[in-house]
Kinemage of the C-alpha trace (Angstrom):
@kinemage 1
@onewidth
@group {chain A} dominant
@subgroup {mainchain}
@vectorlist {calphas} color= white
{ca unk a 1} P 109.534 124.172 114.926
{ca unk a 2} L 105.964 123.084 113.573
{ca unk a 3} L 107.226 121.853 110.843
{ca unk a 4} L 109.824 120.063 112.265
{ca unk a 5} L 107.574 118.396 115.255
{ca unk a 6} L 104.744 117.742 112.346
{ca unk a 7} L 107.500 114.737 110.925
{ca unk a 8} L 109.049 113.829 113.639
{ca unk a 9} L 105.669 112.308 115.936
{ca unk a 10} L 103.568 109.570 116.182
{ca unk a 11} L 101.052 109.250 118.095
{ca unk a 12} L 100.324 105.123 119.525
{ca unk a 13} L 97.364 104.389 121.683
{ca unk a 14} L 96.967 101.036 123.691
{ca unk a 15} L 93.450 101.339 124.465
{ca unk a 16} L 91.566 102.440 120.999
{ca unk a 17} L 91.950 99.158 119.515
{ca unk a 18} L 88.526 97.284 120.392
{ca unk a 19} L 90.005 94.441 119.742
{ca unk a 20} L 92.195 94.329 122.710
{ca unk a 21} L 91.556 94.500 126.687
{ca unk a 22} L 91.592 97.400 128.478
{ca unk a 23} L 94.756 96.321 130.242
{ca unk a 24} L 96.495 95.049 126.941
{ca unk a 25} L 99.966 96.493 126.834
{ca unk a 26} L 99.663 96.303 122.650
{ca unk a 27} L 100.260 99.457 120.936
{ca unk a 28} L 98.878 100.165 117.668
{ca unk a 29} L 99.685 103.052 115.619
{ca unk a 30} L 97.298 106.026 115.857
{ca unk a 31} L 98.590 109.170 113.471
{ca unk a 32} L 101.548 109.482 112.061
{ca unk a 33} L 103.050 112.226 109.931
{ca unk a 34} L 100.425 115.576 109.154
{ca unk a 35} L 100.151 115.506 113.067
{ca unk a 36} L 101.433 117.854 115.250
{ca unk a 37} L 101.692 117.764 119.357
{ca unk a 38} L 99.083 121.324 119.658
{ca unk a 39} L 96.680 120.137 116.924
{ca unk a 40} L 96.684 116.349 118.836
{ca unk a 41} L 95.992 118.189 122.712
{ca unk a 42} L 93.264 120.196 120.951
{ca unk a 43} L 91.769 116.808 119.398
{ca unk a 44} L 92.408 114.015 122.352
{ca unk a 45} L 92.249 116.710 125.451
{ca unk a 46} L 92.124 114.341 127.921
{ca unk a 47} L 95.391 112.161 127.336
{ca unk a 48} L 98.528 112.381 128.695
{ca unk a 49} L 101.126 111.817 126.286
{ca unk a 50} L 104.994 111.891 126.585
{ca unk a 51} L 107.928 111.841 123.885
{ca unk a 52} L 110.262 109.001 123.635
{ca unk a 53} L 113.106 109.832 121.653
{ca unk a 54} L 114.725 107.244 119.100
{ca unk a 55} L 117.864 106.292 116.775
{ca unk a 56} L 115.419 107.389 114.242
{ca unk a 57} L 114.361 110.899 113.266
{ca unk a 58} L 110.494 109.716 114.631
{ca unk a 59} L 109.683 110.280 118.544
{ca unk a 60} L 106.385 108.423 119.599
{ca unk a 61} L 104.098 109.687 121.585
{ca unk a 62} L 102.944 106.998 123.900
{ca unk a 63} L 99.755 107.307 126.061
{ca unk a 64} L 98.620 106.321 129.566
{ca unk a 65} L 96.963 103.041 129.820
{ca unk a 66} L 94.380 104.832 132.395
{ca unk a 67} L 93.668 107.510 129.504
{ca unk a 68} L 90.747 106.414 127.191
{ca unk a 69} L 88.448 108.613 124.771
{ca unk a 70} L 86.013 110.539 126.482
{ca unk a 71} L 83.854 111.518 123.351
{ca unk a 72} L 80.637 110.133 123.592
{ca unk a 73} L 78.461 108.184 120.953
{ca unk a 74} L 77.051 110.920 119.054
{ca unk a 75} L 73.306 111.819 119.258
{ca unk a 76} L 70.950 110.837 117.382
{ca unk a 77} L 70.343 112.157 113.974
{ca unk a 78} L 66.827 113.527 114.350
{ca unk a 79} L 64.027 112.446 112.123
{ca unk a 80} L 62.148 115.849 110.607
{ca unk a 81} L 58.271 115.028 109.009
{ca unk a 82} L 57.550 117.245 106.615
{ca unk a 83} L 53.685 116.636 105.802
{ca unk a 84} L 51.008 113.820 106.073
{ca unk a 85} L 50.518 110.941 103.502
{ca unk a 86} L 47.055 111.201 101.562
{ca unk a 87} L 44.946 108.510 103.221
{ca unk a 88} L 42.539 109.211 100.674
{ca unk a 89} L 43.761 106.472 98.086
{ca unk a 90} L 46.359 104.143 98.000
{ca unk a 91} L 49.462 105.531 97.799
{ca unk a 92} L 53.115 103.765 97.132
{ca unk a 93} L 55.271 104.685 100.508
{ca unk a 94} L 59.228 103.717 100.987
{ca unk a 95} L 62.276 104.569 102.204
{ca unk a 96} L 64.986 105.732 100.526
{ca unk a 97} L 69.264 105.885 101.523
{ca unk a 98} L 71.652 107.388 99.632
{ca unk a 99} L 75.476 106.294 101.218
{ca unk a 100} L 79.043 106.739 100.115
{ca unk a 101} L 80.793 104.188 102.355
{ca unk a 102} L 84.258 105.359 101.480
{ca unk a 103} L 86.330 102.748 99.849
{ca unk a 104} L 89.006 100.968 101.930
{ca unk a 105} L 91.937 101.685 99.498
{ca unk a 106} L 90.632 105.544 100.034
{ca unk a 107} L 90.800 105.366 104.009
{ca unk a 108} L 94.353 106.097 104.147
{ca unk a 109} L 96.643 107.457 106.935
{ca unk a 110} L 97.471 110.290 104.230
{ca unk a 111} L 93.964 111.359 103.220
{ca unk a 112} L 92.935 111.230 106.897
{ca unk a 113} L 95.968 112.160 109.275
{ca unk a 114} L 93.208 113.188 112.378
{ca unk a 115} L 91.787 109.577 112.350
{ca unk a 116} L 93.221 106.253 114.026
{ca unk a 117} L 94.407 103.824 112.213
{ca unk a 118} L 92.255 101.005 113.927
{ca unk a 119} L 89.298 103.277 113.446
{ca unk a 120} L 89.899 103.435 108.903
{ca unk a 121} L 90.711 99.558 108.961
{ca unk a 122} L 87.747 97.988 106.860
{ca unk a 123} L 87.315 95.413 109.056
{ca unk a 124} L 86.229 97.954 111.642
{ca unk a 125} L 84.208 100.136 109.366
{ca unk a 126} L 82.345 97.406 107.717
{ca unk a 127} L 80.319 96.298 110.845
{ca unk a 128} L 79.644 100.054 111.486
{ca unk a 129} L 78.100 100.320 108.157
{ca unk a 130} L 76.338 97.541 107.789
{ca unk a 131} L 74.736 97.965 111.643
{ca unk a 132} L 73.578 101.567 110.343
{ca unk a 133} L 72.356 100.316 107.471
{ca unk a 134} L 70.619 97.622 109.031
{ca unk a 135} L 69.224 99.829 111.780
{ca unk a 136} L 67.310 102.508 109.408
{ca unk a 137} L 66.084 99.465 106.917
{ca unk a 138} L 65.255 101.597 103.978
{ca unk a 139} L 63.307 100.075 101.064
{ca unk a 140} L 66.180 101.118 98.542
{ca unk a 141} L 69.354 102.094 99.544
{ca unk a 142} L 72.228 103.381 96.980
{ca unk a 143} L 75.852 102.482 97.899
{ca unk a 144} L 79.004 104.444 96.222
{ca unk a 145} L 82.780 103.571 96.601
{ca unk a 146} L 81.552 99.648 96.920
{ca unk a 147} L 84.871 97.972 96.494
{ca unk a 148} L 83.718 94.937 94.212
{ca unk a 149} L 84.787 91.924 96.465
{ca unk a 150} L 83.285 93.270 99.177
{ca unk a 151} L 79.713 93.938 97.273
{ca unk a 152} L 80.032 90.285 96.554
{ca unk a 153} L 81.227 89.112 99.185
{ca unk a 154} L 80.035 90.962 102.417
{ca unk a 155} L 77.298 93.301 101.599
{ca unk a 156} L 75.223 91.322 99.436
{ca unk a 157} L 75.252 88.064 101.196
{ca unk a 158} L 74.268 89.721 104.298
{ca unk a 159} L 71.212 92.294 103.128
{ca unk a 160} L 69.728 88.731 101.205
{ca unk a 161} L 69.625 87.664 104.805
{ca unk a 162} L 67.034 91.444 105.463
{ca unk a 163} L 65.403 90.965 102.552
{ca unk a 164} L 67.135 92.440 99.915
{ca unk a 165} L 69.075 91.819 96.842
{ca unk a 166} L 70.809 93.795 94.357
{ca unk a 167} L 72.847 95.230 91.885
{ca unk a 168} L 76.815 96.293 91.420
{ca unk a 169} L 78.935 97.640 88.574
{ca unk a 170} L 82.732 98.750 89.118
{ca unk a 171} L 83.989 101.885 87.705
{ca unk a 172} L 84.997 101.300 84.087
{ca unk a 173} L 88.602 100.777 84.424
{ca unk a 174} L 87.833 97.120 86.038
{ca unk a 175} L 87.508 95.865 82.673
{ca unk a 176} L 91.176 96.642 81.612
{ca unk a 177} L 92.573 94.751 84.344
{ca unk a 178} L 93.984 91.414 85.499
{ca unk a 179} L 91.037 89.230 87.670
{ca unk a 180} L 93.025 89.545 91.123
{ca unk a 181} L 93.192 93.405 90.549
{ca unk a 182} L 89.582 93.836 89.683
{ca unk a 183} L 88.293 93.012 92.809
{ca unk a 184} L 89.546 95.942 94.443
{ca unk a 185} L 88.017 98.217 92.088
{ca unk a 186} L 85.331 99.959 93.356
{ca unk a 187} L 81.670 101.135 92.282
{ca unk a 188} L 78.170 101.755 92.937
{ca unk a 189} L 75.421 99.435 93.902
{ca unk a 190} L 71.887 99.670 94.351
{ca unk a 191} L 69.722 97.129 96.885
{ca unk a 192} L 66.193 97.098 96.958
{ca unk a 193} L 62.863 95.030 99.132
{ca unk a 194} L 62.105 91.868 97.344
{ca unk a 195} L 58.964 92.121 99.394
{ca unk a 196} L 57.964 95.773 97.759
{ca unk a 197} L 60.151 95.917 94.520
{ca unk a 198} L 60.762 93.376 91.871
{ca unk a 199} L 64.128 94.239 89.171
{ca unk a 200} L 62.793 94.216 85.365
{ca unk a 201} L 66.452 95.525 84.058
{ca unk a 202} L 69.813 97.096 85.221
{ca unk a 203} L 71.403 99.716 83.029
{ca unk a 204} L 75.273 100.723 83.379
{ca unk a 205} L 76.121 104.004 82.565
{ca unk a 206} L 79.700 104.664 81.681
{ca unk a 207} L 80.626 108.416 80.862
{ca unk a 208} L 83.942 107.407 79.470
{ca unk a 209} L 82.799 105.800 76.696
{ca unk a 210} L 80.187 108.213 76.399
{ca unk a 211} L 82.811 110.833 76.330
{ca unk a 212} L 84.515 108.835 73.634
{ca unk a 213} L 81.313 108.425 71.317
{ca unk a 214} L 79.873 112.443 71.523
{ca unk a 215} L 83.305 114.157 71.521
{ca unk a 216} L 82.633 115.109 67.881
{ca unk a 217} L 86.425 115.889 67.702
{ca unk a 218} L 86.956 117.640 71.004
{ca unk a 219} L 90.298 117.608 72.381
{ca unk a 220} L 88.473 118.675 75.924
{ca unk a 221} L 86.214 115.750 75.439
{ca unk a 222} L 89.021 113.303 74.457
{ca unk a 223} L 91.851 114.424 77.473
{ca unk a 224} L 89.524 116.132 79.836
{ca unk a 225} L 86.321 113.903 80.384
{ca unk a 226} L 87.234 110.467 78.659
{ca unk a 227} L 89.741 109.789 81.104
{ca unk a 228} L 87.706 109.797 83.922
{ca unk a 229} L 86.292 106.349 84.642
{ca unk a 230} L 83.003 107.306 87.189
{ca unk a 231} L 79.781 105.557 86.289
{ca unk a 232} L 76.088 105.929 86.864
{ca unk a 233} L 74.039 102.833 87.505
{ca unk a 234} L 69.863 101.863 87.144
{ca unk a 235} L 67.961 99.755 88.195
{ca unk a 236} L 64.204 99.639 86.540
{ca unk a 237} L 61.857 98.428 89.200
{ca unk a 238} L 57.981 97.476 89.547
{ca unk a 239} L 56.495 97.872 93.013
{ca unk a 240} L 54.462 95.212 94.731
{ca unk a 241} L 51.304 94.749 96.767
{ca unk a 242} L 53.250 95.899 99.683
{ca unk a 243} L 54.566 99.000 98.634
{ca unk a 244} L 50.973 100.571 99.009
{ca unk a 245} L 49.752 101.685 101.847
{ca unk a 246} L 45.953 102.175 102.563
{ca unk a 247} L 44.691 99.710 100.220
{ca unk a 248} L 46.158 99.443 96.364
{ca unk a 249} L 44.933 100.663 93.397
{ca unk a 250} L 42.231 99.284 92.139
{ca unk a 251} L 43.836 99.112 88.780
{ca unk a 252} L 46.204 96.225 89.039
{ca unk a 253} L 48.385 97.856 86.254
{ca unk a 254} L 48.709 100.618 88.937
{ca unk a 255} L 49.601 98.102 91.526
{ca unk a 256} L 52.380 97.552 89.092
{ca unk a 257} L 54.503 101.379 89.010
{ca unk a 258} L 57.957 101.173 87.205
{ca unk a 259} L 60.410 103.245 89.084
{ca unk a 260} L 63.463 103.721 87.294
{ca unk a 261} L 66.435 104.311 90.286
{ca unk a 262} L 69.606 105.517 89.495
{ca unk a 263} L 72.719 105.893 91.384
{ca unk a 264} L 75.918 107.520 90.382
{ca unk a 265} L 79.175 108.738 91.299
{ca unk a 266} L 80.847 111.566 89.440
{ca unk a 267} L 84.213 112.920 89.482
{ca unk a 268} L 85.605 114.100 92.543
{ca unk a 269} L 88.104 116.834 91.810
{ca unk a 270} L 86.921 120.533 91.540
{ca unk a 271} L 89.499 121.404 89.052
{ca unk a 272} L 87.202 119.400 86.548
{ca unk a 273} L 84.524 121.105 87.428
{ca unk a 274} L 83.441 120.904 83.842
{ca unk a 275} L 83.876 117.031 83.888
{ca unk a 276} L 81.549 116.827 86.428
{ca unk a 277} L 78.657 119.384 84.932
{ca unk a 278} L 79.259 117.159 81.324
{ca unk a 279} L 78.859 114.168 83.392
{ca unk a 280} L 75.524 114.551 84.862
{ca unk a 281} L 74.580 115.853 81.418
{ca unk a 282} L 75.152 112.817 79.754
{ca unk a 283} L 73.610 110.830 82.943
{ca unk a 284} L 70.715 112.611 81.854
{ca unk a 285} L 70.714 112.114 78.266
{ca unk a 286} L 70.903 108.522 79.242
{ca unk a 287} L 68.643 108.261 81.553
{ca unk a 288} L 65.527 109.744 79.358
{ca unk a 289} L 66.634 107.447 76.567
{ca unk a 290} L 66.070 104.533 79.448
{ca unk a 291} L 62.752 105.846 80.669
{ca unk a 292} L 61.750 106.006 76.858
{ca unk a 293} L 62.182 102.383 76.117
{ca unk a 294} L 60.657 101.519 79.599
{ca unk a 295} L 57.711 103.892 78.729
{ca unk a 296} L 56.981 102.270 75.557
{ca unk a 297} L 57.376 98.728 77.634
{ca unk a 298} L 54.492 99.109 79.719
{ca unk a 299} L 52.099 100.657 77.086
{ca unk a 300} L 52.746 98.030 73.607
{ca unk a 301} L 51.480 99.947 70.701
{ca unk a 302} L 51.155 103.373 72.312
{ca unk a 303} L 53.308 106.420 72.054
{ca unk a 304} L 56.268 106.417 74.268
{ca unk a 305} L 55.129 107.758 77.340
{ca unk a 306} L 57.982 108.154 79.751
{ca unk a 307} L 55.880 109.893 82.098
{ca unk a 308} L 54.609 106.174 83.137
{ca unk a 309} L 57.919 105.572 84.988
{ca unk a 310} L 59.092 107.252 88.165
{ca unk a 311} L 62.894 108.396 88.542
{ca unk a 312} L 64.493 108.633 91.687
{ca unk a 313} L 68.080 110.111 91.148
{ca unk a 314} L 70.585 109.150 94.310
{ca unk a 315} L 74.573 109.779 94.615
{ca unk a 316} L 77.886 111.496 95.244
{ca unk a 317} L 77.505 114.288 93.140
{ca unk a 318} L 80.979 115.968 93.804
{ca unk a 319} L 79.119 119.324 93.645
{ca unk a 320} L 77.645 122.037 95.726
{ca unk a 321} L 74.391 122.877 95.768
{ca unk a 322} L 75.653 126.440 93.920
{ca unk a 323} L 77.209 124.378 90.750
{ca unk a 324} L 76.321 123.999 87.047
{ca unk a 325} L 75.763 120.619 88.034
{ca unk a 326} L 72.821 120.763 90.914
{ca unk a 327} L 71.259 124.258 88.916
{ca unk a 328} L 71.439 121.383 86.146
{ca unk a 329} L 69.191 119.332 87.792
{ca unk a 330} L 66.824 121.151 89.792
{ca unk a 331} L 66.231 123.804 86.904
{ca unk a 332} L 66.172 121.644 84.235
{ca unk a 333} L 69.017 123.911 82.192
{ca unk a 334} L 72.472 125.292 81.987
{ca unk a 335} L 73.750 128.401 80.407
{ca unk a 336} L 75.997 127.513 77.327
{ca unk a 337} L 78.623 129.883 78.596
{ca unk a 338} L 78.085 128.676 82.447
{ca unk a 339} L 81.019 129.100 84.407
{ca unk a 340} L 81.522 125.564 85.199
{ca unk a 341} L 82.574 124.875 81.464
{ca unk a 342} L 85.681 126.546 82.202
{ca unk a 343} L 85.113 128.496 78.903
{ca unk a 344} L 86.393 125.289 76.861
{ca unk a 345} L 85.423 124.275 73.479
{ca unk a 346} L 82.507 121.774 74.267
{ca unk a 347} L 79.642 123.290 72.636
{ca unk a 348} L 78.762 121.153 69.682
{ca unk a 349} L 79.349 117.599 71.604
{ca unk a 350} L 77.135 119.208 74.156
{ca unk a 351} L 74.686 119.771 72.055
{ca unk a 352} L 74.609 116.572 70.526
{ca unk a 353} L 74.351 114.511 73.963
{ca unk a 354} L 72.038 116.879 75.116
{ca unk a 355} L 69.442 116.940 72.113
{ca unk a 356} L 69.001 120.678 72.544
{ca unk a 357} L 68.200 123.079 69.694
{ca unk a 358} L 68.654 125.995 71.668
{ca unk a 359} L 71.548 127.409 71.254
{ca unk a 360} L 72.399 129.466 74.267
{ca unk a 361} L 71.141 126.688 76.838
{ca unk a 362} L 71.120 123.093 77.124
{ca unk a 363} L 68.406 121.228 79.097
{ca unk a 364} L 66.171 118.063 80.428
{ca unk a 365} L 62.769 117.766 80.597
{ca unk a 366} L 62.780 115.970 84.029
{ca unk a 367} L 60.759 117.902 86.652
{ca unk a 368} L 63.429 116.578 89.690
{ca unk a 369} L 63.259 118.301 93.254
{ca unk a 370} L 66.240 117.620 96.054
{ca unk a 371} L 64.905 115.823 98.885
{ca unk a 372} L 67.673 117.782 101.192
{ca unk a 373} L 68.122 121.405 101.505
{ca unk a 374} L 70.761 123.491 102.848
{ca unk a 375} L 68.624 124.731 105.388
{ca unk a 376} L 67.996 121.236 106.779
{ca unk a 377} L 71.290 119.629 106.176
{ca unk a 378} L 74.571 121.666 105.560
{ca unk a 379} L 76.640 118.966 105.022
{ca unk a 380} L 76.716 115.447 103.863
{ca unk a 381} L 80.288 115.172 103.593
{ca unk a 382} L 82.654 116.662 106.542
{ca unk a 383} L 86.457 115.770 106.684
{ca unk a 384} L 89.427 118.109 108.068
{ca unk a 385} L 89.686 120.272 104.705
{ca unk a 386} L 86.192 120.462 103.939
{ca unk a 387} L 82.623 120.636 104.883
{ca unk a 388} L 79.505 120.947 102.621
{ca unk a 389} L 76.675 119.303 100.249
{ca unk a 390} L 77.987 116.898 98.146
{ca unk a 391} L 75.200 114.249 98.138
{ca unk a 392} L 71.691 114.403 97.008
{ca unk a 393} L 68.388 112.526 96.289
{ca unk a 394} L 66.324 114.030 93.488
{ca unk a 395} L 62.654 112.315 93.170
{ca unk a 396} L 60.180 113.087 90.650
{ca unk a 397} L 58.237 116.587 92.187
{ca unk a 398} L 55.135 115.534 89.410
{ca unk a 399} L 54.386 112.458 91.094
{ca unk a 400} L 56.666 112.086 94.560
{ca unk a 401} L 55.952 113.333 98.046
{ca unk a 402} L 58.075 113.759 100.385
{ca unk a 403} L 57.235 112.810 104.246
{ca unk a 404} L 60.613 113.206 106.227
{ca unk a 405} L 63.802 112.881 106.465
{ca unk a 406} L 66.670 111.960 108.441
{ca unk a 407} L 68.245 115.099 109.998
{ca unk a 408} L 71.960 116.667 110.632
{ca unk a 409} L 73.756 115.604 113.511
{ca unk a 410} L 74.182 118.279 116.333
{ca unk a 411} L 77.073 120.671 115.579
{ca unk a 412} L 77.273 121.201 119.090
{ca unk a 413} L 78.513 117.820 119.414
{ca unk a 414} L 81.578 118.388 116.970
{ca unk a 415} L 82.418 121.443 119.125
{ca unk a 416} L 82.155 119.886 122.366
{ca unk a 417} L 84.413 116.750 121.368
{ca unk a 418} L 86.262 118.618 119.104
{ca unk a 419} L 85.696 116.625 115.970
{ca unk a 420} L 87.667 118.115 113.602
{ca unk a 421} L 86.345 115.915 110.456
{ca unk a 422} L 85.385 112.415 109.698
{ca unk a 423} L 86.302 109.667 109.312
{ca unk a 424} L 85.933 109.370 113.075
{ca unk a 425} L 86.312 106.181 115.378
{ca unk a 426} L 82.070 106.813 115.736
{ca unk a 427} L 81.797 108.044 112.327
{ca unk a 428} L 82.930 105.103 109.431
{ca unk a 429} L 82.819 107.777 106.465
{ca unk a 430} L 82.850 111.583 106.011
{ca unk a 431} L 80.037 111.865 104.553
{ca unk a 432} L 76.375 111.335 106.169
{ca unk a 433} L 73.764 109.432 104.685
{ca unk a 434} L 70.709 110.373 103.476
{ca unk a 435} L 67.304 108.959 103.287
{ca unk a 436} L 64.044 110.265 103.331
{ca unk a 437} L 60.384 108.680 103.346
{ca unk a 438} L 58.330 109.015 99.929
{ca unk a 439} L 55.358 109.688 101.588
{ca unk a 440} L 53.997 107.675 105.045
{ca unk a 441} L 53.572 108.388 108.549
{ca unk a 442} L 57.171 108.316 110.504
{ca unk a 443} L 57.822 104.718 111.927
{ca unk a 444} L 59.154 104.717 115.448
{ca unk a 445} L 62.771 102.691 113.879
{ca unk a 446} L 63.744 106.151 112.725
{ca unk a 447} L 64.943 107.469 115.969
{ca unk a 448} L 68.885 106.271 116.155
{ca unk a 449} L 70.494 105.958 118.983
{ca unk a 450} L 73.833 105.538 117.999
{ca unk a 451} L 75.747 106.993 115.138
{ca unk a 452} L 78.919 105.687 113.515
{ca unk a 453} L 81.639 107.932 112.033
{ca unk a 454} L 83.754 105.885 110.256
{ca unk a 455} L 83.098 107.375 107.247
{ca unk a 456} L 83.403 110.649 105.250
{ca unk a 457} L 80.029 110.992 104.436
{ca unk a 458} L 77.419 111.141 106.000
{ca unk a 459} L 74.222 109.169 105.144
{ca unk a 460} L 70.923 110.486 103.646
{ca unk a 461} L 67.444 108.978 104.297
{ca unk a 462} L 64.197 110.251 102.784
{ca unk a 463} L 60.838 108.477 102.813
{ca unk a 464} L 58.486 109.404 100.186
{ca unk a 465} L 54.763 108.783 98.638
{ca unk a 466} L 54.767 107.736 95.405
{ca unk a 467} L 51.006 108.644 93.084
{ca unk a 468} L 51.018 105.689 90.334
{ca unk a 469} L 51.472 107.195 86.979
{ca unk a 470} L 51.066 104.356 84.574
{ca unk a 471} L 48.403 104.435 81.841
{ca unk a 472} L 44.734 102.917 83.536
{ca unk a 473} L 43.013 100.307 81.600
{ca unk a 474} L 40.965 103.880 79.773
{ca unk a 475} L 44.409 104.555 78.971
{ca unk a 476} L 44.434 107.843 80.566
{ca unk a 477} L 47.360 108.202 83.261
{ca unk a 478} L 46.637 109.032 86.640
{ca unk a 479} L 48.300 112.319 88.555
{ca unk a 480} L 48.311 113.626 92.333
């Protein structure tokens, strides 16, 4: 009989829709098939609903006009300090959100059954982003699943208007097709302070062609990772006067850091769990051969010194905190035989992307912490079928601080509204966002009092404190 109700429903509502009165007599189309009469009592207790029978095979469930949604606005995501910036020099403070804003053509009825349809419509989700966005302010803020039009078109044109500006790529399969197509392709983007940051260069980072160039005659590397279009994207930045707080260096090369930011956005199913570890490895692989050449930039005739210029690592990693991929990053190796490879034959092309010698282990030489821990945030990404740590911010532990960070939302709140996953008419994605302060006392904007769920992520805001680490005038470099 499940079964059989499960097809056979739809649920309209009257009321959702803010776009109509209270008393409109419009119904719009609320959840359709993957919906069944217990699972929608359990998730809209409050509404009456009856069944209408048709010609068709569909009944639809209409509601009372006097029934509206009694879940409240969520409470506010709590801001946690976690120590004091050092007021005994200048040091470099900002802001920092990472934030999958879940692609339009990816907010679908069948990916998201629990949600209204009003509540995935872009035009709805857009403001909700862009509010939250605007609300927390951060100094750099990485976007992922940025459908190209609307980078160009909505989100850049507005954060020029706060201050920003910034930079997009699509994934790579934008360049194979027709103009009107393209512009529906999605990718990442990366905004930044014009006040506190200026851009020296933008990198793009595609791991398909990567794939293509290192797969030293690897049928795994050829039908296995080259197919998969994600991308990583950089931009190298120098910081400003007002990116220091409590004076600036005396130095003015100091006043000067590079700060190499990367965002990226790998491969999403966990059947290619070995895509995704060979990703990030070739990320990485890229990224030190991009803070080599910026190294050497910013000291002419000197030995490349990549230690000069910060990295801040920010995206949708498509991996829990237990996979090759985050042990990857936060150790600084892999195991040759790790799991994650799926015991496929990828051991020479590995070891030619990743420059290791050893030959049981593959490794960076980055020194990268995770702003977020499970302990503080257990999930960044919470839909119906799953709940856990997809997204991360990794900052440079030699030379970055971090001050707080922008809590979990109460799980009590989920129970007592019976929020059964995200995207969520307060909620525009499934997945939170995070940010975090790189050092600096904890400004009084960080409290939120509102929350939007219209996504499936949620996200992630750190603020930091940044030591400079490019060479003095003595040539020595400077360290915390």
């Amino acid at each position: 009989m499940t079964q059989q109700i499960r097809r056979a429903f739809r649920l309209s509502h009257p009321v959702f829709n803010p776009l109509f009165g209270n008393n409109s007599t419009r119904f719009i189309e609320a959840a359709r098939a993957g919906m069944c009469v217990p699972f929608l009592a359990s998730l809209l207790p409050t509404m009456s609903a009856e069944c209408v029978p048709q010609i068709t095979v569909e009944a639809v469930i209409t509601v009372s006009k006097k029934r509206t949604l009694t879940a409240n606005h969520p409470p506010q995501r709590p801001w946690i300090p976690l120590t004091r910036p050092n007021r005994t020099r200048p040091t470099c403070i900002f802001t920092v959100m990472c934030y999958n804003v879940l692609c339009d053509k990816y907010a679908t009825r069948q990916m998201y059954g629990y949600c209204p349809s009003w509540a995935l419509d872009w035009e709805y989700r857009k403001k909700g982003i862009l509010d939250e966005i605007r609300h927390y302010a951060a100094d750099i803020i990485s976007l992922q699943e940025v459908e190209t039009d609307q980078f160009y078109n909505f989100f850049l044109p507005e954060l020029k208007h706060d201050g920003y500006d910034g930079i997009f790529s699509p994934k790579s399969r934008a360049k194979t097709m027709a103009e009107n197509d393209r512009k529906y392709v999605d990718g990442c983007a990366i905004f930044y302070r014009t006040a506190k940051f200026s851009l020296i260069k933008e990198h793009l980072v595609e791991f398909n062609q990567l794939a293509m160039a290192n797969a030293e005659g690897s049928d795994n590397m050829l039908n296995r990772v080259m197919p998969k279009d994600n991308i990583g994207l950089a931009a190298l930045l120098r910081t400003k006067e007002a990116a220091w707080d409590n004076g600036v260096p005396s130095d003015p090369a100091q006043v000067q850091q590079p700060i190499l930011v990367c965002t990226a956005h790998i491969h999403w199913d966990p059947e290619f769990c070995d895509v995704k570890l060979i990703q990030t490895m070739m990320l990485s692989n890229e990224l030190r051969s991009i803070l080599d050449q910026a190294g050497q930039s910013f000291r002419p005739g000197h030995k490349p010194d990549s230690s000069n210029v910060q990295l801040l690592l920010c995206g949708d990693f498509n991996s829990l905190p237990d996979s090759g991929v985050i042990e990857f990053l936060t150790s600084g190796r892999v195991a040759a035989d790790h799991r994650d490879f799926k015991d496929l034959a990828y051991k020479s092309c590995l070891q030619k992307i990743s420059g290791c010698d050893k030959p049981n282990e593959f490794t960076h030489s980055f020194k990268l912490a995770s702003a977020y821990s499970e302990d503080i945030m257990p999930y960044t990404n919470y839909t119906f079928e799953f709940k856990g740590i997809i997204d991360y911010i990794f900052y440079s532990k030699q030379s970055m601080v971090p001050l707080g960070l922008l809590g979990p939302l109460s799980p009590e709140w989920f129970k007592e509204h019976k929020v059964v996953g995200c995207p969520h008419p307060h909620v525009p994605s499934g997945e939170f966002r995070l940010m975090f302060h790189i050092i600096a006392y904890i400004p009084l904007r960080m409290a939120l009092t509102f929350c939007c769920f219209i996504l499936d992520h949620f996200p992630l805001l750190v603020e930091l404190e940044m030591t400079p680490t490019v060479g003095t005038s003595n040539g020595l470099i400077s360290r915390r």
